[in-house]
VMD Tcl script that draws the C-alpha trace (Angstrom):
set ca {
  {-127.24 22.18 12.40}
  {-129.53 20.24 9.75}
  {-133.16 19.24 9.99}
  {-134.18 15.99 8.41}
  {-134.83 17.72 5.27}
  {-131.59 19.10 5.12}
  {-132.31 22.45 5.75}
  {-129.62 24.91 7.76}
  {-131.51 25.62 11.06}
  {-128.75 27.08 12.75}
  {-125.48 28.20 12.78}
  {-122.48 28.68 15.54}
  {-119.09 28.79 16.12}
  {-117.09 27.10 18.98}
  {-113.54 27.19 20.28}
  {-114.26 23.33 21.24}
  {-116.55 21.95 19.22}
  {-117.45 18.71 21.64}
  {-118.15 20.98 24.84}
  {-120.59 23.32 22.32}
  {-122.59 20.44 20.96}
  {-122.83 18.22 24.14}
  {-124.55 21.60 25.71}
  {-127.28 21.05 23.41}
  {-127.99 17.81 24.89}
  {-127.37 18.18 28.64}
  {-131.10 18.42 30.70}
  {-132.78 21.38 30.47}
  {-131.20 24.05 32.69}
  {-133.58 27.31 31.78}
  {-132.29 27.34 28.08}
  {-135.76 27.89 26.89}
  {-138.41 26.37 24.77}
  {-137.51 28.09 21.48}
  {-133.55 26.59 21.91}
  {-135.35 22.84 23.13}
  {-137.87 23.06 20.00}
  {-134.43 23.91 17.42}
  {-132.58 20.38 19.50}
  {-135.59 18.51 18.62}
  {-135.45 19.63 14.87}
  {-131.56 18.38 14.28}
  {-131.31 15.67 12.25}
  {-127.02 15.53 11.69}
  {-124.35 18.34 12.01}
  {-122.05 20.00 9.36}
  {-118.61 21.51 10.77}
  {-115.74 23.57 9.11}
  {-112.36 23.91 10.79}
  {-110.73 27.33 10.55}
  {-107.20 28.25 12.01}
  {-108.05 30.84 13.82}
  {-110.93 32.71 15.79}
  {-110.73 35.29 13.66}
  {-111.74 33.06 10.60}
  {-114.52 31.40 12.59}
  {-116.29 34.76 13.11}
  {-116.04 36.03 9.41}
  {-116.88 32.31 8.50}
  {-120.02 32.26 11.05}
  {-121.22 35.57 9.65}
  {-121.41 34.55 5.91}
  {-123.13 31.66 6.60}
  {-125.99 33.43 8.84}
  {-126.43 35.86 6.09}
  {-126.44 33.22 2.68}
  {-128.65 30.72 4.82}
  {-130.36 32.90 7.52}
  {-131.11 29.85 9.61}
  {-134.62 29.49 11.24}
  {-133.45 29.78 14.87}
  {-130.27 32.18 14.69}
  {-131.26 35.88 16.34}
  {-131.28 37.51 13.02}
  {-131.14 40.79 12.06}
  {-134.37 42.00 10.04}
  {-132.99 45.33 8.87}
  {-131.23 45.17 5.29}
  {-130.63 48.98 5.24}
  {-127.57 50.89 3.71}
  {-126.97 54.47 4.68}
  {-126.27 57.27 2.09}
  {-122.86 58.54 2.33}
  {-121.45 61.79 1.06}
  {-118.69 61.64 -1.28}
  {-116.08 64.37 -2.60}
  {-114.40 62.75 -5.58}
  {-110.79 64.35 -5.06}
  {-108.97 62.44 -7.41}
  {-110.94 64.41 -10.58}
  {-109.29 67.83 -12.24}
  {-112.54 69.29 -10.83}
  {-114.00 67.26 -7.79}
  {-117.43 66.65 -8.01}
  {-119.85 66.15 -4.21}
  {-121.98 62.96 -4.40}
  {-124.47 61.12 -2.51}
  {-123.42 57.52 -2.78}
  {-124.76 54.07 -1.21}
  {-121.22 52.65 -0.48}
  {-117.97 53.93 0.75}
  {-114.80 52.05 -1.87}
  {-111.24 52.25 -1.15}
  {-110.52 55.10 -3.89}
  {-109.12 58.86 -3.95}
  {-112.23 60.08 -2.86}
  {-113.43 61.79 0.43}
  {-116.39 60.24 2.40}
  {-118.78 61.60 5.11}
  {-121.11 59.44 6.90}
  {-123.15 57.72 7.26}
  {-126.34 59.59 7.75}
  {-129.46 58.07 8.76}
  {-131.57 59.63 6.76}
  {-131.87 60.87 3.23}
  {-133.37 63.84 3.75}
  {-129.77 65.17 5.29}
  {-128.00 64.32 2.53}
  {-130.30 65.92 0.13}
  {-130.41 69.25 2.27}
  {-126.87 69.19 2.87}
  {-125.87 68.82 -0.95}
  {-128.36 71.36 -2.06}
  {-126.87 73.97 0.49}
  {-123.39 73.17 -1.10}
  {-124.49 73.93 -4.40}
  {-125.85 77.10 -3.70}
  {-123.10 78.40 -1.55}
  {-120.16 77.35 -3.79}
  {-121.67 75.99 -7.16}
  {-119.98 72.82 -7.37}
  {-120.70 71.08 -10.58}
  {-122.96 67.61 -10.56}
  {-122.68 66.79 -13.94}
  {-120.98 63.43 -15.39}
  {-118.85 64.91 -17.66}
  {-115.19 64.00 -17.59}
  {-113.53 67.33 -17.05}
  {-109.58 67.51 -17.69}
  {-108.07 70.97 -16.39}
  {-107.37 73.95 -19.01}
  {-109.39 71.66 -21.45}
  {-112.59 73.75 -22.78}
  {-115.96 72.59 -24.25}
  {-116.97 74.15 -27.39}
  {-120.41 73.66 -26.00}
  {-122.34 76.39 -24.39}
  {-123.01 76.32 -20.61}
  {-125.46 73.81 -19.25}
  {-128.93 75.09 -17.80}
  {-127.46 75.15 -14.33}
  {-124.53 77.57 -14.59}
  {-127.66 79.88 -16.02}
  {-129.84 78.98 -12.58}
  {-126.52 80.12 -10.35}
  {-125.92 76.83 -9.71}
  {-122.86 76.06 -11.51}
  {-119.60 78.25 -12.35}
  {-119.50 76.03 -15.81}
  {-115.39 74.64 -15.27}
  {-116.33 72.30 -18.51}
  {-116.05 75.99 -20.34}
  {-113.45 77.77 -17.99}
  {-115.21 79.79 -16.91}
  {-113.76 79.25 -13.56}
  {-110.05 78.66 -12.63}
  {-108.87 75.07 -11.75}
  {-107.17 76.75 -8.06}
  {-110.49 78.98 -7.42}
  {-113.19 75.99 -8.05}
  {-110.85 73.94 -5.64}
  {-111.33 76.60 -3.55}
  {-114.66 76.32 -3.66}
  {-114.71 72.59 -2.83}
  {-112.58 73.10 0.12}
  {-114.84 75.07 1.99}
  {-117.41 73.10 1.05}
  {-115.65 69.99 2.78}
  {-115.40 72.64 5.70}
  {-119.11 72.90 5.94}
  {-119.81 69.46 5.50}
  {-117.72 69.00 8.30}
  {-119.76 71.22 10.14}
  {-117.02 74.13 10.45}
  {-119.42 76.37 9.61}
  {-118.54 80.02 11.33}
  {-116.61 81.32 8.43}
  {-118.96 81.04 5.99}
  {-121.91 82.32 8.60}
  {-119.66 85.38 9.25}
  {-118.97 85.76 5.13}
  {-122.53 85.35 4.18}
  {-124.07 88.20 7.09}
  {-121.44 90.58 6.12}
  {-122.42 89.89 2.67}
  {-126.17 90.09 3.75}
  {-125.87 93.40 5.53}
  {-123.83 95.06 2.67}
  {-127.17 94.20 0.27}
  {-129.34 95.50 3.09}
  {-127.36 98.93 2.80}
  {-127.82 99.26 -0.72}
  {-131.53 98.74 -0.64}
  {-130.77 95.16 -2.57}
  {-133.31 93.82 -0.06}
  {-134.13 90.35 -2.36}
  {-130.92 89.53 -2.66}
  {-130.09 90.08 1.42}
  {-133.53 87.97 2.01}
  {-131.94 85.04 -0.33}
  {-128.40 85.49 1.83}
  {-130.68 85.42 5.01}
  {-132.29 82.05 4.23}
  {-129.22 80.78 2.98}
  {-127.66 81.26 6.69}
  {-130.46 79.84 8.26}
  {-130.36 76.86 6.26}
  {-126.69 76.23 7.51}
  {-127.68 76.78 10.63}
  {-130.57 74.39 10.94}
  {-128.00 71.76 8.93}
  {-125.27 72.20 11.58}
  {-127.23 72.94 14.54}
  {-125.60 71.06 17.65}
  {-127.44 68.77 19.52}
  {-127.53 68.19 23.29}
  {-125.58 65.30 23.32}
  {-121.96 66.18 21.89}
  {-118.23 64.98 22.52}
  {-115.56 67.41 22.98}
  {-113.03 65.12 21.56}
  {-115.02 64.94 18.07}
  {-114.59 61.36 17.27}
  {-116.60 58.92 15.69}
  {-118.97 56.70 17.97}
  {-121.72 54.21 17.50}
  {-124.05 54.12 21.03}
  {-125.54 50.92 21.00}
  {-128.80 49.77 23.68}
  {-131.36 47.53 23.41}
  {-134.94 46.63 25.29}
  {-136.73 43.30 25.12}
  {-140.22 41.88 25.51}
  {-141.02 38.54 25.22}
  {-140.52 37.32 22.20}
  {-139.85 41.01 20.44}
  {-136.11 42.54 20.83}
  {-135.37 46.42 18.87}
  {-131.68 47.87 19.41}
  {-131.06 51.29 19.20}
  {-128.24 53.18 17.06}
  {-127.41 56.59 17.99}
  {-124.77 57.68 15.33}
  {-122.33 60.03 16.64}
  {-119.78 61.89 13.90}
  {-116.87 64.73 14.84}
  {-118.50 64.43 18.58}
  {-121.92 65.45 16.89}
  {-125.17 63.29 17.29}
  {-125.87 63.40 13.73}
  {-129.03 60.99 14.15}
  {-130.30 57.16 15.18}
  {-131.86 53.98 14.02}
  {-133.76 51.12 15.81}
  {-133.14 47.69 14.29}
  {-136.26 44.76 14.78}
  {-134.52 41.01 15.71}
  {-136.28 38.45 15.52}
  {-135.45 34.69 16.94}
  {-134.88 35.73 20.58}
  {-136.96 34.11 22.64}
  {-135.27 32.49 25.55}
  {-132.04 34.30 24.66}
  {-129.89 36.88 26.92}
  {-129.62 40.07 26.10}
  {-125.74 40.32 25.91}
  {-126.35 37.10 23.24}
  {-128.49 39.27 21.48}
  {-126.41 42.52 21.84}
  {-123.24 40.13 20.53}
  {-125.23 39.18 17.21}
  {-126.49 41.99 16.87}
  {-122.55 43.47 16.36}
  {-121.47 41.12 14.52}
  {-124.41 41.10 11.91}
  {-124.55 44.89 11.61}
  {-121.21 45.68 10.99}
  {-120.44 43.05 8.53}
  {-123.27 44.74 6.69}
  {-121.94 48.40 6.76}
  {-118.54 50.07 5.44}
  {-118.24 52.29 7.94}
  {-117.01 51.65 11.41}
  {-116.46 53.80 13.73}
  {-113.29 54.71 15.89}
  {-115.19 53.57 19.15}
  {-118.39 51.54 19.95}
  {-120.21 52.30 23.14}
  {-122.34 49.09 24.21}
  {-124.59 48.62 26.99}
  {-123.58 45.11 28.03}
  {-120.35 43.34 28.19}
  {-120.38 40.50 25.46}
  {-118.92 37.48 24.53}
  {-115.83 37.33 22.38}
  {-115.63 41.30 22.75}
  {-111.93 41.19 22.35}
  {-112.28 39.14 18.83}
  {-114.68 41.82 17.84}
  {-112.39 44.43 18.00}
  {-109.60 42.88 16.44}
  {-112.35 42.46 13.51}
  {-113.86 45.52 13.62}
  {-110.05 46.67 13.31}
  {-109.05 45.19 10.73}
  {-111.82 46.04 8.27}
  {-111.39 49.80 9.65}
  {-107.70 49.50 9.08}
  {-107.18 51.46 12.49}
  {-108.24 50.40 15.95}
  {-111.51 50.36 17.03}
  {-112.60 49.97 20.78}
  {-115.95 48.20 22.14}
  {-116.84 49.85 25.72}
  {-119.40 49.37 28.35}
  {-119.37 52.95 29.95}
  {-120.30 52.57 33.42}
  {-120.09 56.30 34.79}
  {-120.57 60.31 33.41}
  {-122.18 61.01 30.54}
  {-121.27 58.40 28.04}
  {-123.19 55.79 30.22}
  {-126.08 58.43 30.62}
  {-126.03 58.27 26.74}
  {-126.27 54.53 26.28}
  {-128.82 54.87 29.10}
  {-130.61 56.83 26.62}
  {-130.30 55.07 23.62}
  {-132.03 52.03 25.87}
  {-134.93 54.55 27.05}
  {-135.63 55.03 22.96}
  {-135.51 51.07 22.27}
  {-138.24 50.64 25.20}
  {-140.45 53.85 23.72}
  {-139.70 51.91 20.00}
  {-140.83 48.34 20.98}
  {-143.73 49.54 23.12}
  {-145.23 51.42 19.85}
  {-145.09 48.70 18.11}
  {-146.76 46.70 20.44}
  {-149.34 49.14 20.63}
  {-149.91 49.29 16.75}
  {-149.85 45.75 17.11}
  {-152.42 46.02 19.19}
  {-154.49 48.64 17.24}
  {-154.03 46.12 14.24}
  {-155.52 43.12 15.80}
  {-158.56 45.11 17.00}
  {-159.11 46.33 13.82}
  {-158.56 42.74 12.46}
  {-158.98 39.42 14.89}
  {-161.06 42.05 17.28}
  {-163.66 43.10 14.60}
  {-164.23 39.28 13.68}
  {-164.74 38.66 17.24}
  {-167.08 41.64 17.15}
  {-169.06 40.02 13.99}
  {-168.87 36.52 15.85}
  {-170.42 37.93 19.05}
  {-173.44 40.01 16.80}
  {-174.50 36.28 14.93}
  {-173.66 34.16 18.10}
  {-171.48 31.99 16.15}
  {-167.84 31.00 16.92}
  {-164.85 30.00 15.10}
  {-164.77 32.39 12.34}
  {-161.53 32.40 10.67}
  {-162.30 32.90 6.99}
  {-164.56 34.74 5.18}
  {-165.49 35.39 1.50}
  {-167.74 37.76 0.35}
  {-168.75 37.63 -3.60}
  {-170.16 40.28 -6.00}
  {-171.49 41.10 -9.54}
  {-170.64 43.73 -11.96}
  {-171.72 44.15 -15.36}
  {-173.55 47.20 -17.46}
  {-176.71 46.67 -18.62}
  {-176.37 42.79 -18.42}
  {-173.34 43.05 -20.72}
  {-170.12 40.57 -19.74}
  {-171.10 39.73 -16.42}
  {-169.01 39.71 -13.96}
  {-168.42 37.77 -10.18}
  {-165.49 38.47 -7.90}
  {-164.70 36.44 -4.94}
  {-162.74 38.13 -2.05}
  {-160.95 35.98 0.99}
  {-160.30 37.83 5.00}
  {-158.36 35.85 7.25}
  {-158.60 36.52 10.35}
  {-159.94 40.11 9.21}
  {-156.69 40.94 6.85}
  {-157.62 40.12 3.17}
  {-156.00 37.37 1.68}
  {-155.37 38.33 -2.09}
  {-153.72 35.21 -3.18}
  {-157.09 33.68 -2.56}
  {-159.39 36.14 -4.25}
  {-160.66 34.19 -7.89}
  {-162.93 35.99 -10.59}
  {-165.58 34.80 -12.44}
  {-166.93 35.12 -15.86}
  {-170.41 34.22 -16.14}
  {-171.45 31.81 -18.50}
  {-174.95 30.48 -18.37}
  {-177.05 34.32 -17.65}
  {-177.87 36.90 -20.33}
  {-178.83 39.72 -18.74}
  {-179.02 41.87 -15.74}
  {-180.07 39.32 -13.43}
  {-177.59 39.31 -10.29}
  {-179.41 36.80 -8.46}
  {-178.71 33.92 -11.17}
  {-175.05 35.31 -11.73}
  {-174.92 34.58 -8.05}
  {-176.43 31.16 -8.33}
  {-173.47 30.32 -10.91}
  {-170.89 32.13 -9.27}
  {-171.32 30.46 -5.75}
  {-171.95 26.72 -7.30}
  {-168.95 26.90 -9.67}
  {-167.03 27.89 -6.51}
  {-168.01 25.17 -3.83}
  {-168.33 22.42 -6.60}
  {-164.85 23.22 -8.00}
  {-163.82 23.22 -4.91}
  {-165.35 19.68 -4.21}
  {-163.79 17.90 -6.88}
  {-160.36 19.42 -6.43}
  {-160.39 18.78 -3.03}
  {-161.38 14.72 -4.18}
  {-158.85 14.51 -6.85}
  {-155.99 15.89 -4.45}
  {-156.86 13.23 -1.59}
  {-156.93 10.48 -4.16}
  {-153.20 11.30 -5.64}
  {-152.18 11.68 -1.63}
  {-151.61 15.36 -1.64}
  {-152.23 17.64 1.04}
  {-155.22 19.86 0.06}
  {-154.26 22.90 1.94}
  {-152.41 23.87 -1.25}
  {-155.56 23.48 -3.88}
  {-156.73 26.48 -5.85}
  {-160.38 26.18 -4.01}
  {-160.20 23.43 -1.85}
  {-160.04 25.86 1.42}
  {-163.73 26.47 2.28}
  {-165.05 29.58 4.89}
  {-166.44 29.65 8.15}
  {-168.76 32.14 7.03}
  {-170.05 33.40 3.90}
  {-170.33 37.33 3.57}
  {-173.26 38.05 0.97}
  {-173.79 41.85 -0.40}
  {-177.28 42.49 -0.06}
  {-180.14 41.31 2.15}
  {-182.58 38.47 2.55}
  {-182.45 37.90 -1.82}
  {-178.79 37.20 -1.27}
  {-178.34 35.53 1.48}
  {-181.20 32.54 0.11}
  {-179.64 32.28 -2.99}
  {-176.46 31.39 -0.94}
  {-178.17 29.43 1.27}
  {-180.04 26.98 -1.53}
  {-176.61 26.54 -3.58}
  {-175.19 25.11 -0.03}
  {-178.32 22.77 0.15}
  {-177.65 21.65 -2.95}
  {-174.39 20.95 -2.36}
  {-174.89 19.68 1.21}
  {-172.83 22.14 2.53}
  {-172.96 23.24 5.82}
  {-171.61 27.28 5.95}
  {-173.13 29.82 7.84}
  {-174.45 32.31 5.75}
  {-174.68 36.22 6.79}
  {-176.08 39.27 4.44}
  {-175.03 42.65 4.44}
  {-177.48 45.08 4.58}
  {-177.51 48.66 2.92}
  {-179.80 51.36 3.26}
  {-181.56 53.39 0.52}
  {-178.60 55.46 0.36}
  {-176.20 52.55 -0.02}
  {-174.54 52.30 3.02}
  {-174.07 49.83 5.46}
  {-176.82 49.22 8.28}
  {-176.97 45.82 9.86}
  {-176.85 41.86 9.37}
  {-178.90 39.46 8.17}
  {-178.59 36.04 9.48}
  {-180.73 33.33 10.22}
  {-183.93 35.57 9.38}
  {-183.14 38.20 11.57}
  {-181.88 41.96 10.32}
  {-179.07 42.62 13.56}
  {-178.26 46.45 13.84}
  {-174.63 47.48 14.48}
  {-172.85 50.28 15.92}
  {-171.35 51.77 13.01}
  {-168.61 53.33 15.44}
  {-167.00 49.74 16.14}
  {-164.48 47.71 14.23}
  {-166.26 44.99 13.36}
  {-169.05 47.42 11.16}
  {-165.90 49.00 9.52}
  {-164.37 45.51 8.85}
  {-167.97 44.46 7.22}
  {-167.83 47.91 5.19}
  {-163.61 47.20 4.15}
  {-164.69 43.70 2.90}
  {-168.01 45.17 0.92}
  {-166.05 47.67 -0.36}
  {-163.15 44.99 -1.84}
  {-165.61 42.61 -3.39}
  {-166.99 45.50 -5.07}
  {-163.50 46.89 -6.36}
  {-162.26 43.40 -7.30}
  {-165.45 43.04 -9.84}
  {-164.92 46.76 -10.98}
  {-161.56 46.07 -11.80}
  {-162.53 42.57 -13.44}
  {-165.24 44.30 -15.56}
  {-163.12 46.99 -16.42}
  {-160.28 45.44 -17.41}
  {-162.33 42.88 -19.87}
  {-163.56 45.92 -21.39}
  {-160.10 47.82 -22.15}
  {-159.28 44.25 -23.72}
  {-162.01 44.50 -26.00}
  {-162.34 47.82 -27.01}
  {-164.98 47.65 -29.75}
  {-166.96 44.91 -27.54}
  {-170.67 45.74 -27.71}
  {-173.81 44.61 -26.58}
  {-175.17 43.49 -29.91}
  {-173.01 40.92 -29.86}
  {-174.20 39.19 -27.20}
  {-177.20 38.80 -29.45}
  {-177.47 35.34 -31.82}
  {-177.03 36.01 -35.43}
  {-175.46 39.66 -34.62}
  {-171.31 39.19 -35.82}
  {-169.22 42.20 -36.53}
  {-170.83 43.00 -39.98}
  {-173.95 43.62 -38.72}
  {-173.58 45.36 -35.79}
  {-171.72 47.99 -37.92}
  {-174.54 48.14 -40.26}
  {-176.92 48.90 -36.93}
  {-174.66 51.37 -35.48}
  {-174.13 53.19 -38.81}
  {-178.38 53.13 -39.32}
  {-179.02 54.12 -35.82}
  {-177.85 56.83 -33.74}
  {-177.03 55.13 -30.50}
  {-177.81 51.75 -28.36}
  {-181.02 53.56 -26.96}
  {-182.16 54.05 -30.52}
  {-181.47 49.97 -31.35}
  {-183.45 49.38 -27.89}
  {-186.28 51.15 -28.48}
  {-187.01 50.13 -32.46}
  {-189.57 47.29 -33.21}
  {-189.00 44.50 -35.76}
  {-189.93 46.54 -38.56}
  {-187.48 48.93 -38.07}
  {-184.59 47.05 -37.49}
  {-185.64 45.12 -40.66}
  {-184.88 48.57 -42.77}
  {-181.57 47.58 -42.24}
  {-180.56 46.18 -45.09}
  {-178.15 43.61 -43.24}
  {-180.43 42.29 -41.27}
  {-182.90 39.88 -41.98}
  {-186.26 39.48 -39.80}
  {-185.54 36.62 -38.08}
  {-182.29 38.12 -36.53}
  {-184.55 41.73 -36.09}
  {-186.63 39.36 -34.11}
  {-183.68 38.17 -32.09}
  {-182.52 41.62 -31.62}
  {-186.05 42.59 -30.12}
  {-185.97 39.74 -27.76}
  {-183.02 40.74 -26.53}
  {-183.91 44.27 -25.52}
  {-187.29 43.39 -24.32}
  {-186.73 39.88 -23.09}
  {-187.83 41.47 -19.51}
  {-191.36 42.26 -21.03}
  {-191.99 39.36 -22.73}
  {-192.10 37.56 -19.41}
}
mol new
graphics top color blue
foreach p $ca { graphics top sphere $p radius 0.5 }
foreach p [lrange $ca 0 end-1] q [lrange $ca 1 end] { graphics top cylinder $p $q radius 0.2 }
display resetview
């Protein structure tokens, strides 16, 4: 299906084409408002024949995942598990973690869900049976003239690449470590506490305490859980809860009848939709993303086109694979529990949802409520840096809807104030912004384009100014001047530089500095201070040798090299009169005068 811009805005498959598109267009029978919004969207339809259902599937798949179509239930995930592979087909078989499973010589186990396994799992191996992990291409009875690498010296390594280990021993070696990968663990537990208790008898007490945490490392690695299968198969357990508009599915990944661990997969798109609909997609999309598929899938609702599934899921396992809906005994008590985990999932993220809009669109409503204004969606909040009125600074900072909005933060170099004076960098820095984003907003309007995109044609519903009543005036008369019409609010610090109320309208408001909207005030503070920090900062590293003097008229390199080299510091330049700087040889007394000024421009007024 194409909107009128030609964009793909969904995508489906049909064994009769006419009956699937006139269902679009019969009355609405409880189909939902996101499905009747998408009907109202399509402009034409595109269709490709296939000979078989097979082809439509693999077909409908592809497309979802080159296009991913606006109202298709979509899978958000893009996550590949780590697999571990035993390369076989070498002289000397190196064990792997790898990202994908390929059709080669090679022995895979997986997938785990997490990294962490993997990691512990190949660093037990390598202790136990010093498998190599090198790259080197390693040919049997073929020797390196090179020494040892620095892990055959750790006890990592028995060093094959300089035979110092026989071809049939280090294959050995990798055999049993297959066997413990596997989890066939007891004959190594029973090797490794015999071996233990012999260094115990013979008072070789560090060595039994390194066996002794080598054991319990296996164990932890191999450690059943509750839920196991007797058979030892391979099994995906699939459940899912919704709410609303939000849908998670839950993975529990079963390998050699162990629960080895489980994922929980966000889909968005499924508002209005069943849950076997979203159970089917879900399927489909998942395992045409992953190599591995298991010998049987355990579902928790019949779906549609479950016997094309399996034929599909068949043939890219090259063995058959079987899609149940357990209804009895303890396979449906698992799926029961992989649900239970979806609900626990999607209700924490509603609750951090939640916790993030009271720390966001609840804190504004907090700061609406304390100024008894309404509305507030934007806010900017502007500050100056510089150091010792050299290369001042402004920084502009943008919250929307109490989340910051860094695409919209601007800087500001001042231009027309030498100086520490903050109050006139302000003056600058707020009309440069509001008349800017006057005439952009004018020239956009007269070429016909929508000004929602401009640079600073988006204006705030309240103005966040760091400091008190100076501040907030200085705000206020730019906006006169501009007859602009922005609410203006000051915040206040104390003599120890923290936040302590509001000003607005005249009035200093106290907060509760326990509630979000006083911690929102102190997060946006706290941002328009680090954006002109940064700004400052960074024109500085530019500029290494920038100085002070040469801000000063008549003051170019030369000079200023000639005054550093005569004087000890900046201080010492600041606190000379005419006649000293004069004894500079470089410097005339009309630019001594200058240089005075400069330093003591304050005192002349």
């Amino acid at each position: 299906m194409h909107d009128k811009s030609d964009a793909i805005i969904y995508v489906g498959k049909a064994k009769d084409l006419h009956n699937r598109v006139r269902s679009y267009f019969r009355a609405n029978v409880g189909r939902g408002p996101w499905i009747d919004r998408m009907v109202s969207l399509i402009a034409y339809f595109e269709y490709i024949v296939t000979d078989s259902e097979m082809e439509s599937l693999v077909l409908e798949n592809n497309l979802i995942k080159e296009h991913r179509p606006k109202y298709n239930t979509m899978l958000m995930d893009d996550k590949t598990y780590p697999y571990i592979k035993v390369t076989l087909d070498e002289d000397y078989p190196r064990i792997l973690k790898v990202r994908q499973m390929k059709k080669d010589k090679a022995r895979y186990f997986g997938p785990y869900p997490s990294e962490y396994s993997v990691k512990n799992t190949l660093e037990l191996v390598n202790k136990i049976y010093k498998i190599r992990t090198c790259n080197k291409k390693l040919l049997e009875g073929e020797c390196s003239p090179e020494r040892p690498c620095l892990n055959y010296h750790m006890g990592l390594c028995t060093a094959p690449c300089n035979c110092l280990v026989s071809s049939e021993e280090y294959r050995q070696n990798v055999s049993k470590a297959i066997e413990l990968i596997n989890g066939n663990c007891k004959d190594v537990l029973a090797e490794l506490e015999e071996k233990m208790l012999n260094l115990a008898q013979n008072m070789e007490f560090e060595e039994a305490a390194s066996v002794r945490d080598l054991i319990e490392s296996i164990k932890t690695i191999s450690q059943k859980q509750k839920m196991t299968d007797s058979v030892g198969e391979d099994k995906d357990v699939i459940a899912l809860s919704t709410n609303d508009n939000d849908a998670v599915v839950q993975v529990f990944f079963i390998r050699d009848g162990r629960m080895i661990g489980r994922e929980h997969f966000f889909m968005k798109g499924v508002e209005g939709i069943k849950d076997e609909e979203i159970l089917a997609d879900f399927v489909k999309q998942y395992y045409a993303g992953t190599p591995f598929i298991p010998k049987e899938i355990m579902l928790q609702y019949q779906i549609e086109d479950q016997e094309l599934l399996e034929n599909w899921l068949s043939e890219r396992r090259e063995s058959r694979t079987h899609i149940k809906v357990p209804k009895i005994g303890s396979k449906e008590k698992l799926v029961e529990l992989a649900a239970k985990n979806a609900a626990m999932v999607l209700q924490q993220d509603k609750d951090r949802i939640k916790r993030e809009e009271g720390r966001t669109i609840g804190a504004v409503k907090e700061i609406e409520e304390l100024i008894g204004i309404s509305g507030v969606s934007r806010m900017e909040a502007f500050d100056i840096s510089n150091i010792s009125g050299f290369e001042n600074v402004g920084s502009m900072v943008v919250f929307e809807k109490g989340k910051p909005k860094k695409s919209d933060y601007r800087k500001f170099k001042i231009k027309s104030v030498t100086g520490p004076d903050d109050y006139a960098c302000m003056r600058e820095v707020l009309t440069r912004r509001f008349t800017h984003g006057m005439e952009e907003s004018k020239r956009m309007k007269s070429r016909g384009e929508d000004t929602e995109y401009g640079s600073f044609t988006k204006f705030p519903d309240l103005l966040m100014m760091d400091g008190g009543r100076g501040q907030v005036n200085i705000a206020l008369q730019v906006l006169e001047e501009l007859h602009l019409n922005i609410p203006v609010c000051g915040m206040v610090k104390d003599d120890n530089h923290r936040t302590r109320g509001l000003y607005f309208n005249n009035t200093e408001l106290p907060i509760d500095s326990h509630s979000e909207g006083f911690k929102l005030i102190t997060r946006i503070q706290d941002e328009a201070h680090r954006f002109a920090i940064e700004f400052h900062r960074s024109l500085r590293s530019k500029d290494q040798v920038k100085s002070v003097l040469d801000n000063i008229p008549g003051v170019g390199e030369a000079r200023r090299k000639a005054l550093m080299r005569y004087f000890d510091s900046i201080d010492d330049i600041r606190s000379a009169d005419v006649d000293k700087l004069c004894e500079v040889s470089e410097i005339p007394r009309n630019v001594a005068q200058d240089i005075y000024s400069f330093f003591h421009s304050d005192m002349l007024e």
